[in-house]
Every structure is written in structure tokens, then in C-alpha cells.
C-alpha positions as CSV (number, residue, x, y, z in Angstrom):
1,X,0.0,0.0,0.0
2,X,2.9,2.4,0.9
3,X,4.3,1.7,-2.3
4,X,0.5,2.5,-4.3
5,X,1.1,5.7,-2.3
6,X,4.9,6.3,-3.4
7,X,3.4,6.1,-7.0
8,X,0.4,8.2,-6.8
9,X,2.5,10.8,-5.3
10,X,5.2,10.8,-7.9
11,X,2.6,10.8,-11.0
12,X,0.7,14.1,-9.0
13,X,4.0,15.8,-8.5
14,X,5.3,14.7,-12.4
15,X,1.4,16.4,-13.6
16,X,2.4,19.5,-11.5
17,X,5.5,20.2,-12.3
18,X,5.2,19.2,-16.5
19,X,6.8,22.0,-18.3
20,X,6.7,19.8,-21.6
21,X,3.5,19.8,-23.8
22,X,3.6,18.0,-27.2
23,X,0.9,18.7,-30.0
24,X,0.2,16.7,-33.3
25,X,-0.7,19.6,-36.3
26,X,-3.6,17.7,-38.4
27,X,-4.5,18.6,-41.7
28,X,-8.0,16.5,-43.0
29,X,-7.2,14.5,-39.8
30,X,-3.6,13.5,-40.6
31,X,-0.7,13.8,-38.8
32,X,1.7,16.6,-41.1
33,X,4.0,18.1,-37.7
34,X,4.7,18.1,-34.4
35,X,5.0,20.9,-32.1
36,X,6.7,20.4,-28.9
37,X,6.9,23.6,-26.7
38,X,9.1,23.8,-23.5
39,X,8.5,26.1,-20.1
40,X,11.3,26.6,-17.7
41,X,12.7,29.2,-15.3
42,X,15.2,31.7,-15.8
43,X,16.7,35.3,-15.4
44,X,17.2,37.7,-17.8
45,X,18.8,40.6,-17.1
46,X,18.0,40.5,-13.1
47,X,14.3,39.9,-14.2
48,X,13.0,36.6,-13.3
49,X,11.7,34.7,-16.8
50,X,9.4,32.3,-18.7
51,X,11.5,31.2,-21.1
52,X,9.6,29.4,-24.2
53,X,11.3,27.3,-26.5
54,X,8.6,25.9,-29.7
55,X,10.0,23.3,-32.0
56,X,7.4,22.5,-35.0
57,X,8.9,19.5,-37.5
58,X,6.8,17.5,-40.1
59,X,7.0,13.8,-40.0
60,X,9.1,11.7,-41.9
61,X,6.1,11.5,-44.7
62,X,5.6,15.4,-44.9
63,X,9.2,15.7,-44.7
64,X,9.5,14.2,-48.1
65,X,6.7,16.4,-49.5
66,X,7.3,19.9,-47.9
67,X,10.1,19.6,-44.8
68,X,9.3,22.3,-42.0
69,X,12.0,22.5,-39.3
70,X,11.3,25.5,-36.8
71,X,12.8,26.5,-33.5
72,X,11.4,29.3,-31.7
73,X,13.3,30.7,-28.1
74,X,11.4,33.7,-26.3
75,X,12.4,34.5,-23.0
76,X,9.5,36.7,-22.0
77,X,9.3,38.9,-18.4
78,X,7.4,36.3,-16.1
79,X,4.6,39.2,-14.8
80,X,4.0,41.0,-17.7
81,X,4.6,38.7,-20.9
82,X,6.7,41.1,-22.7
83,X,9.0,40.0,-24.6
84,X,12.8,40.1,-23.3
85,X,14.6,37.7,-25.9
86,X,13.4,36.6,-29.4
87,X,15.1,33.9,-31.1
88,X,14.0,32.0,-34.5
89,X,15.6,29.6,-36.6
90,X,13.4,28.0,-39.5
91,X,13.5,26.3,-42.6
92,X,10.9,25.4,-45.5
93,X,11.3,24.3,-48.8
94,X,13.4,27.3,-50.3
95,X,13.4,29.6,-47.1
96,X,15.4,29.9,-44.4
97,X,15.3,32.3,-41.7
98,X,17.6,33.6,-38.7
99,X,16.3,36.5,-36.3
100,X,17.7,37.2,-33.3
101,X,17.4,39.9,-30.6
102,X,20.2,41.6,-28.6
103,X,19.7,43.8,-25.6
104,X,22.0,46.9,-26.1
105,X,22.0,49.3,-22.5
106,X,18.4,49.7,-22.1
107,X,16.7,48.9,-25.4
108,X,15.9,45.2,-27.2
109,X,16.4,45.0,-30.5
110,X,17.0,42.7,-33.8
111,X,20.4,42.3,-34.8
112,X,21.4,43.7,-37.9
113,X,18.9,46.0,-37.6
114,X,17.1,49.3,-36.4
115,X,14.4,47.9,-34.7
116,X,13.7,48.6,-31.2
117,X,11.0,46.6,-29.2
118,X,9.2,48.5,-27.0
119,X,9.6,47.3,-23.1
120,X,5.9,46.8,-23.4
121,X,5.9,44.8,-26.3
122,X,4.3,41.3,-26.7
123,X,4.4,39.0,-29.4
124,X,2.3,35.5,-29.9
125,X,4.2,33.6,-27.8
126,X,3.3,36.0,-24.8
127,X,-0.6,35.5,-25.6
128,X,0.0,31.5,-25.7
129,X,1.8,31.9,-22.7
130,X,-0.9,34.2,-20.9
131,X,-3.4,31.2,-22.3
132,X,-1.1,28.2,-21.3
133,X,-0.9,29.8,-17.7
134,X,-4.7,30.5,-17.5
135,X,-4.6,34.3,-17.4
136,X,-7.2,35.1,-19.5
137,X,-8.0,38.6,-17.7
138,X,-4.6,39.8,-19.1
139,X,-5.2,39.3,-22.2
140,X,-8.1,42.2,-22.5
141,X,-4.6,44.3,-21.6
142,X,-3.4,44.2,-25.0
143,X,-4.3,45.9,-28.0
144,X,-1.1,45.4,-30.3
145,X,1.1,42.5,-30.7
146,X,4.4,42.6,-31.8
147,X,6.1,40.2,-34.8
148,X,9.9,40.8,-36.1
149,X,9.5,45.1,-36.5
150,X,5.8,45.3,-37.3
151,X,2.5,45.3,-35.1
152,X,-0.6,44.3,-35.1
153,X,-4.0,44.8,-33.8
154,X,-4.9,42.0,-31.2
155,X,-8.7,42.0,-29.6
156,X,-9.7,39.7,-27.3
């Protein structure tokens, strides 16, 4: 019976804790991806962080059809969602893309580039999140969302 117990325990505590959610992307009911998407901890410039890694890959029949390969890293401030790190690395037939933020002093902003994201700024990964940690109310807080240097109107 103590064992039973051990068990039950260690199953509650592995639901609790689960920072690892996989999804299967149907199209007409068949499998064409996966998406796994990964919470953890962390600290960002002395702010303490979600940081959200996505990784979306079609199976090894889609692959031979149209291969999608894309990573995703946000590290976004763990109050507010906004975004403090941007990271993305995909590839589909004939397209590749790197984008990268860098914090310079007080300002975030793409590499190689001009653009500066607002402190403020949220991006889909911050509603997901917000939606993944079941706080809806915030999401009536936004009224643009941010994606690579250009914004968009967001209504909940």
C-alpha cells in the first residue's frame, strides 16, 4: 500500500510540475508536424523569466513532401509577458530564416537592424503563454502585438 502511495505521489508531482506539452498539427485529420513547446525558469537581465522554447517539425512522410524544421526561443518577463529575448531559426522548402534579438544598454532590438522593441511589447508567444498559464483577464490588456518590427491589432 505504501508503495500504491509512493506512486500516486510521484505521478501528481510529475502532472504538477510538467513543463513539456507536445501537440500533433492535423490537416484532414492526418498527422503533417509536431510541435513540442518547453517552459522553464530563468533570469534575464536580473528579471525573473518564462523562457519558451517551440520546436514544430513534419513527420518523416511530410518531410519528403514539404520539410518544415522550426525553432522558436522567447524568454519573455514572467509578470507582464513582454517580450525580453526573441530567437528564431526556421527552414521550409526554399526559405530559411535567422532572427535574433540583442539587448544593447536599455533597449531590445533585432540584430542587424534598427528595430527597437518597446519594453511593453508582446508578441504571440506571450498570448499563448498568458493562455497556457490560464490568465485570460490579461489578455483584455493588449491591443497590439508585436512580430519581427511590425505590429498588429490584437482583440480579445
Amino acid at each position: 500500500m505504501q508503495q500504491l502511495s509512493l506512486y500516486c505521489f510521484i505521478i501528481f508531482y510529475s502532472i504538477l510540475l510538467c513543463n513539456e506539452f507536445n501537440y500533433k498539427i492535423n490537416m484532414f485529420g492526418i498527422n503533417m508536424a509536431n510541435c513540442k513547446v518547453v517552459y522553464s525558469d530563468t533570469v534575464l537581465n536580473n528579471q525573473d523569466a518564462l523562457k519558451v522554447q517551440y520546436s514544430v517539425k513534419t513527420n518523416q512522410l511530410i518531410n519528403r513532401i514539404f520539410k518544415v524544421n522550426n525553432e522558436y526561443t522567447i524568454i519573455l518577463n514572467r509578470n507582464a509577458y513582454n517580450q525580453l529575448y526573441y530567437q528564431k531559426n526556421t527552414y521550409q522548402p526554399h526559405i530559411k530564416n535567422t532572427i535574433e534579438t540583442e539587448i544593447i544598454g536599455d533597449n531590445i532590438k533585432y540584430k542587424n537592424s534598427n528595430i527597437i522593441i518597446n519594453p511593453s511589447d508582446k508578441n504571440i508567444f506571450s498570448i499563448l503563454s498568458i493562455i497556457q498559464n490560464n490568465e485570460l483577464s490579461k489578455l483584455s490588456e493588449i491591443e497590439v502585438i508585436e512580430r519581427e518590427g511590425k505590429y498588429y491589432h490584437f482583440n480579445y
